[in-house]
N, C-alpha and C positions, 0 to 999 in steps of 0.2 A: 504494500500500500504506500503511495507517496507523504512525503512527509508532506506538512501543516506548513512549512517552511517553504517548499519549494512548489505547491499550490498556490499560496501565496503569491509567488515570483514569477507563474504564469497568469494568474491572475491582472499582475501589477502590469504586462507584456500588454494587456488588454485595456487596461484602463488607459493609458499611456499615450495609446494609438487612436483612441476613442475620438470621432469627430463629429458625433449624431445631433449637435445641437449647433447650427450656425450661427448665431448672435455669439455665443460664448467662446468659439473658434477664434470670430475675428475681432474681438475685443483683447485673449487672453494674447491674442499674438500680435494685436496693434501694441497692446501694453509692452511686451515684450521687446518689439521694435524701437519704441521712443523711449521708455525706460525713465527711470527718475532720475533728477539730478543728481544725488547722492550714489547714486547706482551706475551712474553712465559709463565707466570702463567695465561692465562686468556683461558677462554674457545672461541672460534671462533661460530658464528654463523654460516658458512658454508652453507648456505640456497641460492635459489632466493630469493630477496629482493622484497617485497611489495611495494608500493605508502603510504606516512606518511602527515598527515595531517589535516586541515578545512574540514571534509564532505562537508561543506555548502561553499567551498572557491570560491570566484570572479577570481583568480589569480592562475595557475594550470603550473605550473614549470616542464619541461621536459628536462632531462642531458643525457649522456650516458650510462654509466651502475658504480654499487658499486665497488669502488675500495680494492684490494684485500686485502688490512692491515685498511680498512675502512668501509664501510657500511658491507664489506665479513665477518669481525669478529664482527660487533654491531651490524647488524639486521636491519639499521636505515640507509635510504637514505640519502646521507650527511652527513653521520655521523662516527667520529672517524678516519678521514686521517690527522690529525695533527695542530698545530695553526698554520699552513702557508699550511694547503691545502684546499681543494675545496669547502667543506663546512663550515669550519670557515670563510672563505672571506664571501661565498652566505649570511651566515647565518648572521653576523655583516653589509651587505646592509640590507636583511631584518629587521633588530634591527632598525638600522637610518631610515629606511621606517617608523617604525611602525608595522610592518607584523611578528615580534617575539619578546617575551619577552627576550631575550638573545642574547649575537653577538656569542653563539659558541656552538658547536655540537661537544659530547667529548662523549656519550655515549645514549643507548638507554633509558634509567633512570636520565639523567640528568637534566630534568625538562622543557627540551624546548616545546614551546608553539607554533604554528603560526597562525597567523590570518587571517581568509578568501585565508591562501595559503597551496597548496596540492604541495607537491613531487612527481614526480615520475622519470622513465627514458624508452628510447628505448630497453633495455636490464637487467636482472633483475638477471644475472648472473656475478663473478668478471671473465671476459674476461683475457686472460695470453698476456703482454703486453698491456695492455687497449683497444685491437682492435675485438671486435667481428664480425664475417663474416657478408655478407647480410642472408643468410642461417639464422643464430643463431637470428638477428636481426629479420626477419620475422616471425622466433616462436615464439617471444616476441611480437608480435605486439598486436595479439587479447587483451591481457591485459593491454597495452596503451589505445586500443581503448574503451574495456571497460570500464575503470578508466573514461574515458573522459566524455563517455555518460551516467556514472552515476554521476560525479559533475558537469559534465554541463557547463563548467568554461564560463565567459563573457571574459577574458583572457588569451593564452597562451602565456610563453615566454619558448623561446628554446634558449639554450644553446648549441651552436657547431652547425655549418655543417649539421652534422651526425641526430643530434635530430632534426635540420629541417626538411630534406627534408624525414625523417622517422615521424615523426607529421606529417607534410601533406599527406601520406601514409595512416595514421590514421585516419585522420578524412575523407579523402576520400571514406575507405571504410564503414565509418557511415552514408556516401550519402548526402554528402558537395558537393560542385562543387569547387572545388581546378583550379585554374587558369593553364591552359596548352601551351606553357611549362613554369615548374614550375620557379618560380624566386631564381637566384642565390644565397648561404648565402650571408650575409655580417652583421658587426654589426653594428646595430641601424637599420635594415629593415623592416617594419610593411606590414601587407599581411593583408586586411581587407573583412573577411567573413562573416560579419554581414549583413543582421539582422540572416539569418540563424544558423550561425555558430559564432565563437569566431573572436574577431581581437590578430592577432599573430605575438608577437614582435621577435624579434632575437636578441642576444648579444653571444661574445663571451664564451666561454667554462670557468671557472672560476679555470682551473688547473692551478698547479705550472709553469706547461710551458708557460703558457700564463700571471700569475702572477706576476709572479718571473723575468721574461721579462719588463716588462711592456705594453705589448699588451693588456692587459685588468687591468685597475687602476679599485682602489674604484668607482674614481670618474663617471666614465664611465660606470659600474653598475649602481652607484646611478641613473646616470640621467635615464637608461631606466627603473626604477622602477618608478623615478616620471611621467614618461612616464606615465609608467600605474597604478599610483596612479592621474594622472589629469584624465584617460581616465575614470575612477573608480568614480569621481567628486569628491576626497574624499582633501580638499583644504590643502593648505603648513602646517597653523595651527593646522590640527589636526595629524599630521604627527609626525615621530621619536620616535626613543626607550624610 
């Protein structure tokens, strides 16, 4: 049987080459062309974005989609929007979790590591204003769902709204029995599928809008990860970067 690991990496063959949605084509690759100022000697990845991570991870993190001067130019889910965006925050809870050897995602070669935790997102395209259609959303979906059902995860957490109630999409059509109707976001919500299926936390979206606000602190991450580091049995002690 192939490994989890190298499903994966045909999987990833697939998303990569993905072109089923034209607006998000020629937006991710206009970006890619003009490039930020700050960015201008660097080559852009311009790609759909793959899921990064633990093959074998407990813990299976579902966002939005790459943002356009960030994962659209590194390659790398969470990766490269700046030391005050979405992925340095995620990635510095993960740290104090335990769940990466680093607090920060600056590059696809930067050495970060995560433990028993998989990236991915509902959209795998850098959307123009961060807002992808249900359309675009729903071509994206088959490769949520696959990701899902080849890590298996014993945990989801969703990030936003949007990657909630598009994960329960997901796992529904892996022939989950999703609660009808579905329950509202909010953050700190847990939605328990087991034994069948994953239990599936919610926390806010970890962007600058919501950072930089204060709608979503550190501290408010931390705890839904201890959340699902108690839920994991994995105890305070063996915890932190």
């Amino acid at each position: 049987m192939e490994s989890r690991a190298l499903r994966l990496a045909q999987l990833a063959e697939k998303v990569v080459h993905c072109r089923a949605c034209p607006r998000l084509v020629a937006y991710r690759e206009e970006v890619a062309r003009r490039k930020a100022p700050a960015y201008r000697g660097e080559t852009y990845w311009g790609k759909p974005v793959p899921g990064f991570g633990d093959p074998e991870a407990w813990l299976f993190i579902v966002g939005l989609a790459p943002a356009a001067h960030g994962a659209n130019r590194t390659g790398r889910m969470f990766t490269g929007d700046g030391p005050r965006g979405a992925g340095d925050f995620l990635m510095s809870a993960l740290y104090r979790a335990g769940l990466a050897n680093q607090p920060f995602a600056r590059a696809a070669d930067d050495g970060l590591s995560l433990r028993g935790v998989f990236l991915s997102a509902i959209c795998r395209c850098a959307p123009p204003e961060n807002r992808p259609t249900a359309a675009e959303i729903q071509n994206c979906l088959p490769f949520l769902a696959t990701e899902i059902g080849i890590v298996r995860p014993r945990l989801i957490l969703c990030l936003g709204g949007l990657a909630f109630s598009w994960t329960l999409r997901a796992l529904a059509s892996l022939g989950l029995k999703v609660p009808q109707p579905r329950p509202k976001f909010r953050h700190g919500l847990s939605l328990d599928l087991r034994p069948e299926g994953p239990l599936v936390l919610v926390s806010y979206h970890p962007s600058r809008q919501n950072t930089q606000t204060g709608k979503l602190t550190p501290a408010m991450l931390d705890a839904v990860l201890a959340w699902a580091l108690a839920e994991r049995g994995i105890p305070p002690e063996r915890r932190g970067g």
